[in-house]
C-alpha beads as a LAMMPS data file, in Angstrom:
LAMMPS data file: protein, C-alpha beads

196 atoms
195 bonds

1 atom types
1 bond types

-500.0 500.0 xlo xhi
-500.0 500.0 ylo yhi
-500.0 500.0 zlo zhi

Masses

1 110.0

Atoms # bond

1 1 1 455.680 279.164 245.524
2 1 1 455.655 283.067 244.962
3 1 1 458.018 285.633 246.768
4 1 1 457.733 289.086 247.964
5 1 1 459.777 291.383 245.514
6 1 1 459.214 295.235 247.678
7 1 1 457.310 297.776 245.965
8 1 1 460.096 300.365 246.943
9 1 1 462.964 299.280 246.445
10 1 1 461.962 297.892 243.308
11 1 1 463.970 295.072 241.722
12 1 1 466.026 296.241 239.481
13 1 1 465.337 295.772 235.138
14 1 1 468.991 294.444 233.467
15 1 1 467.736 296.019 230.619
16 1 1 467.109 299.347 231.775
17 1 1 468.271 301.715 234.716
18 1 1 464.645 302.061 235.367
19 1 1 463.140 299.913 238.106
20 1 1 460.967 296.927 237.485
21 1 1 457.279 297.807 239.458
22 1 1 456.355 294.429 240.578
23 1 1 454.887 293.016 243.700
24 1 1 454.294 289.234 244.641
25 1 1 452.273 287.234 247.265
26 1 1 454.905 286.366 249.830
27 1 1 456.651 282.526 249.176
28 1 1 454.420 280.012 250.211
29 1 1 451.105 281.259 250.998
30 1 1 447.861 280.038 250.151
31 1 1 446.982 279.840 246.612
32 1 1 444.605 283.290 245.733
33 1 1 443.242 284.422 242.433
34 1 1 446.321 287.022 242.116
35 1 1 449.815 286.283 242.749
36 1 1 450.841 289.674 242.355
37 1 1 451.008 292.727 240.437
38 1 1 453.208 294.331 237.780
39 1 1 453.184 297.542 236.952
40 1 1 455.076 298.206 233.548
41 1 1 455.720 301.887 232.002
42 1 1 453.871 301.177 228.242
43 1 1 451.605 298.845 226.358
44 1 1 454.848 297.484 224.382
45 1 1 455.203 293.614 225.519
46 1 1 457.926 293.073 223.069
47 1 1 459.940 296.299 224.888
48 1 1 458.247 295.060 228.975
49 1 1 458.481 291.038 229.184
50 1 1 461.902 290.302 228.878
51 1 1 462.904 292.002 231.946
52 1 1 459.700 291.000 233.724
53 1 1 460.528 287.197 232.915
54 1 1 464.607 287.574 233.406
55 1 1 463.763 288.546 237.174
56 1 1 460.791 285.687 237.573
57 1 1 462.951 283.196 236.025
58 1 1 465.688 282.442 239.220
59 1 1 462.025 282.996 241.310
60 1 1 459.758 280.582 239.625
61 1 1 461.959 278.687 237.411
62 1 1 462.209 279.192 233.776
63 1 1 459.114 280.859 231.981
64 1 1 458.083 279.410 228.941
65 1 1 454.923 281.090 228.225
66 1 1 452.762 284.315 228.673
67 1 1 449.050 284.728 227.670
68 1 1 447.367 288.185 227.898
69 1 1 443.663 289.190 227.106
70 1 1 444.610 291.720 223.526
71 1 1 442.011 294.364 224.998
72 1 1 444.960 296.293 226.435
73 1 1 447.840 295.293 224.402
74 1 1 447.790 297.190 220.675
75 1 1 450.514 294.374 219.317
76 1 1 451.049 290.801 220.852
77 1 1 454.158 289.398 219.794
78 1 1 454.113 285.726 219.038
79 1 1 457.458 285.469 220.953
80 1 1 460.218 287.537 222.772
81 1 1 463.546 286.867 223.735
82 1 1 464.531 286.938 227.197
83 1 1 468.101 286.294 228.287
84 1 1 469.423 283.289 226.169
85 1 1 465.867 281.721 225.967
86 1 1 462.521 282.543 223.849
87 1 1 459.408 283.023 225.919
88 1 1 456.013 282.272 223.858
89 1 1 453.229 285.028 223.996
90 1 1 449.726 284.035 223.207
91 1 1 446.075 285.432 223.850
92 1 1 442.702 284.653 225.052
93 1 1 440.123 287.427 224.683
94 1 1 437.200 285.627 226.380
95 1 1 438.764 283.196 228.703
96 1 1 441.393 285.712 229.897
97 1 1 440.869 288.905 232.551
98 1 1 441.735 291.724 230.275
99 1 1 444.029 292.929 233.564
100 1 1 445.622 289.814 234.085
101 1 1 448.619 288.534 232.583
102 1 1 449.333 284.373 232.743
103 1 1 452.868 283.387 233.395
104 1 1 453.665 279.780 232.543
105 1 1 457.265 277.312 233.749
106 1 1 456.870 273.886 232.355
107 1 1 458.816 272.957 235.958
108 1 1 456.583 274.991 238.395
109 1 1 453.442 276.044 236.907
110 1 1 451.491 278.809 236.321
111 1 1 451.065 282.826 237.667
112 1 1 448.292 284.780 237.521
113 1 1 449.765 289.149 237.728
114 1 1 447.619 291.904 237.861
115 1 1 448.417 294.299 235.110
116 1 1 448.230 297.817 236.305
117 1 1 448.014 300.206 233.410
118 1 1 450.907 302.422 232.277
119 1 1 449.375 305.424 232.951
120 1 1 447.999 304.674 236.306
121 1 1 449.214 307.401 239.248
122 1 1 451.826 305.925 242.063
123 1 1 449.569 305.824 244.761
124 1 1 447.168 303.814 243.332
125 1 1 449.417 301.593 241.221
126 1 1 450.935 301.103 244.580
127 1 1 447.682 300.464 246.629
128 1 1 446.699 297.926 243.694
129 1 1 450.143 296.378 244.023
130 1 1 449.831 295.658 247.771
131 1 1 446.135 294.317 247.169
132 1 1 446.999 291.641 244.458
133 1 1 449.679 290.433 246.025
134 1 1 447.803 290.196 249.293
135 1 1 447.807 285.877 249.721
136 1 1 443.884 286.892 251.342
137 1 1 442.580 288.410 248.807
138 1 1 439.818 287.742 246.938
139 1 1 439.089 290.021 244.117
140 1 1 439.578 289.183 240.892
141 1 1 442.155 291.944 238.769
142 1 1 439.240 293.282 236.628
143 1 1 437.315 293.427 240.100
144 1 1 440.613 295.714 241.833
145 1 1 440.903 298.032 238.923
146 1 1 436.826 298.948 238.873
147 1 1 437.494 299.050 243.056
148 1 1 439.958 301.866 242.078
149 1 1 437.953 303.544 239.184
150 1 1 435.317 304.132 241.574
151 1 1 437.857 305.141 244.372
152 1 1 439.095 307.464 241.727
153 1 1 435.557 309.007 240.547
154 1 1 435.055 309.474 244.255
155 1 1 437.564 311.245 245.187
156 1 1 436.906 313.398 242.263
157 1 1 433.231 313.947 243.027
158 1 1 434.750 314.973 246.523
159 1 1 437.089 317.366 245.429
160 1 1 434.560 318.660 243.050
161 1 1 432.430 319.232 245.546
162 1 1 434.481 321.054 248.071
163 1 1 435.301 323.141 244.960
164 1 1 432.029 324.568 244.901
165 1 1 431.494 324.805 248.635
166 1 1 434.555 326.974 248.547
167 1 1 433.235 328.769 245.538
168 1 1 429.937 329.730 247.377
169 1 1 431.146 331.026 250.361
170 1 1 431.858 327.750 252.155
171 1 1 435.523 327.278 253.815
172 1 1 436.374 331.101 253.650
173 1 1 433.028 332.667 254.358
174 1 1 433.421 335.443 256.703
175 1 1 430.955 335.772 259.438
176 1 1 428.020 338.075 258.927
177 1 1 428.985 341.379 260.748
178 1 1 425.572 342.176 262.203
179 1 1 424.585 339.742 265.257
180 1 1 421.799 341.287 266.342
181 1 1 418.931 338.576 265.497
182 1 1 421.096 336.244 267.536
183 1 1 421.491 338.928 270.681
184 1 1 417.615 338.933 269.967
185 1 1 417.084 335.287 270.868
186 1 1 419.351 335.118 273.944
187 1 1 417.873 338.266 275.624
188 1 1 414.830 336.690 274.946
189 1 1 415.630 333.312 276.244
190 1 1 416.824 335.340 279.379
191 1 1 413.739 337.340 280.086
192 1 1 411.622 333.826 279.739
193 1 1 413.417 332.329 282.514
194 1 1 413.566 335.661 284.911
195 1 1 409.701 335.104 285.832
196 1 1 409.609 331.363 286.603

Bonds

1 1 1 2
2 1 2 3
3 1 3 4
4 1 4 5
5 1 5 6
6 1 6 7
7 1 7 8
8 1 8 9
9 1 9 10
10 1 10 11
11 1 11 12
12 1 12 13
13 1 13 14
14 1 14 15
15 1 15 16
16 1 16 17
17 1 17 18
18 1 18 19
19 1 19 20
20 1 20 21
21 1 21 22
22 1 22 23
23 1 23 24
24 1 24 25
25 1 25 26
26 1 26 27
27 1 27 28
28 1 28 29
29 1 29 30
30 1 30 31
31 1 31 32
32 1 32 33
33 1 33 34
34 1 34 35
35 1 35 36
36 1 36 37
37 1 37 38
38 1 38 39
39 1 39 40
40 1 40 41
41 1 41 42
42 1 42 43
43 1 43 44
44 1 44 45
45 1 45 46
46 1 46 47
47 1 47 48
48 1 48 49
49 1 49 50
50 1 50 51
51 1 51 52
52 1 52 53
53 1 53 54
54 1 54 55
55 1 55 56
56 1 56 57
57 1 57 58
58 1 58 59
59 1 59 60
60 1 60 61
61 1 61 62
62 1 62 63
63 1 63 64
64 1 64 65
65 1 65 66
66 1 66 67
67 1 67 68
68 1 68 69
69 1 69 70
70 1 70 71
71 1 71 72
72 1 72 73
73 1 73 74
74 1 74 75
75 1 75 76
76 1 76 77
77 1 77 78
78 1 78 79
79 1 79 80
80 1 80 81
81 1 81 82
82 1 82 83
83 1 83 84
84 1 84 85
85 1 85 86
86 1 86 87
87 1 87 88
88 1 88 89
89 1 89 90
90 1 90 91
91 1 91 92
92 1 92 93
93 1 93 94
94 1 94 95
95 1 95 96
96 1 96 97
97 1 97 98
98 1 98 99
99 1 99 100
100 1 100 101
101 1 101 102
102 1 102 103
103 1 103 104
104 1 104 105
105 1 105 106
106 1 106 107
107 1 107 108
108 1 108 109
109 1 109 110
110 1 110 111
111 1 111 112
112 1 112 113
113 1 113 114
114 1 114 115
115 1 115 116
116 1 116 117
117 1 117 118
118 1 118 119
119 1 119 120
120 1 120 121
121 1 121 122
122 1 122 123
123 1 123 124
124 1 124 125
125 1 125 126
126 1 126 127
127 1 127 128
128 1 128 129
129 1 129 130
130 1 130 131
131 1 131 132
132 1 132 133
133 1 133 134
134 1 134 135
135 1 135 136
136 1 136 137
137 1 137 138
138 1 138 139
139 1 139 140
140 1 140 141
141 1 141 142
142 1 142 143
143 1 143 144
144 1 144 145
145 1 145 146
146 1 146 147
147 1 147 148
148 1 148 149
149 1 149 150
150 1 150 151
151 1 151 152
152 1 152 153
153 1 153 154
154 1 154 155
155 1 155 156
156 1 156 157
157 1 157 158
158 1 158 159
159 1 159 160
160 1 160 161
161 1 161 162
162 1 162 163
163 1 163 164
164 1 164 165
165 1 165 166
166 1 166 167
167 1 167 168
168 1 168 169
169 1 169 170
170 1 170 171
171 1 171 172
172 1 172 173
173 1 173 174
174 1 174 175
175 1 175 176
176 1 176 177
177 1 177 178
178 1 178 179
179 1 179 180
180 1 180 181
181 1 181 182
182 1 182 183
183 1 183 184
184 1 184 185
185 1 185 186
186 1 186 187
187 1 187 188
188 1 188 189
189 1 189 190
190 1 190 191
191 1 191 192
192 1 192 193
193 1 193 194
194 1 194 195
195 1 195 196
């Protein structure tokens, strides 16, 4: 029931000349927890779902209705207007994944998007895209985004710490200009072995 839309190119937004970010599970895979990801460029749904539904509508058949959790959306409108049609917004605070968004067609059903935030960087939005709409996967979309906040604080602690390594003398440290103690060992080593 879903269908691959590439990361790069994107699908095109009729509302816009900016690309739509969205990735879906290929068409007819196995049900999974996520059937995709969309990536859109502010917390405004009134200004974002329009073109999100206008290019899932001639995908999925019309969509009626949208639920998302408010913990990442400042203002939930109660509808919006998309292409000749009004789609109904609604939200669920406990029962919903704050990083999920619901999509709803009264013909077809219902589909579950990762919402990657705004401000996320492209290589992660883009690794998160290609995870969600993976028809194996089995993480739920708050479980991806705290797998790539601790990808993130790990890389971070790594750079950090090669920071400091290079700080104290790590990477450029020059090697020490007296070898002696080392000459020491091997002519001793040497000597050992001349009386056996």
């Amino acid at each position: 029931m879903t269908t691959t839309l590439p990361y790069t190119p994107a699908v095109e937004d009729r509302t816009s000349s900016l690309p739509l970010r969205l990735m879906l599970a290929p068409a007819g895979s196995a049900p999974a927890l996520l059937d995709g990801a969309w990536w859109p460029r502010s917390r405004d749904l009134t200004a974002e779902l329009p073109a999100l539904a206008a290019v899932l509508d001639p995908l999925w058949g019309r969509i009626t209705h949208v639920t998302v959790n408010p913990t990442f959306w400042p203002v939930i409108p109660r509808k919006v207007p998309v292409d000749g049609h009004v789609v109904g917004v609604g939200w669920f605070k406990a029962e919903q994944d704050p990083h999920k968004l619901l999509l709803l067609s009264y013909s077809v059903g219902r589909w579950d998007l990762l919402v990657i935030p705004p401000e996320t960087g492209p290589a992660t939005a883009a690794r998160l895209m290609t995870e969600a709409a993976d028809p194996l996967g089995t993480l739920t979309a708050s479980a991806l985004m705290n797998e790539a906040e601790q990808r993130r604080i790990a890389e971070e602690m790594e750079l950090s710490l090669v920071s400091v390594w290079d700080s104290e003398g790590g990477h450029g440290a020059r090697l020490p200009t007296s070898r002696s103690p080392a000459r020491a060992v091997i002519a001793q080593a040497s000597d050992a072995t001349k009386g056996i």
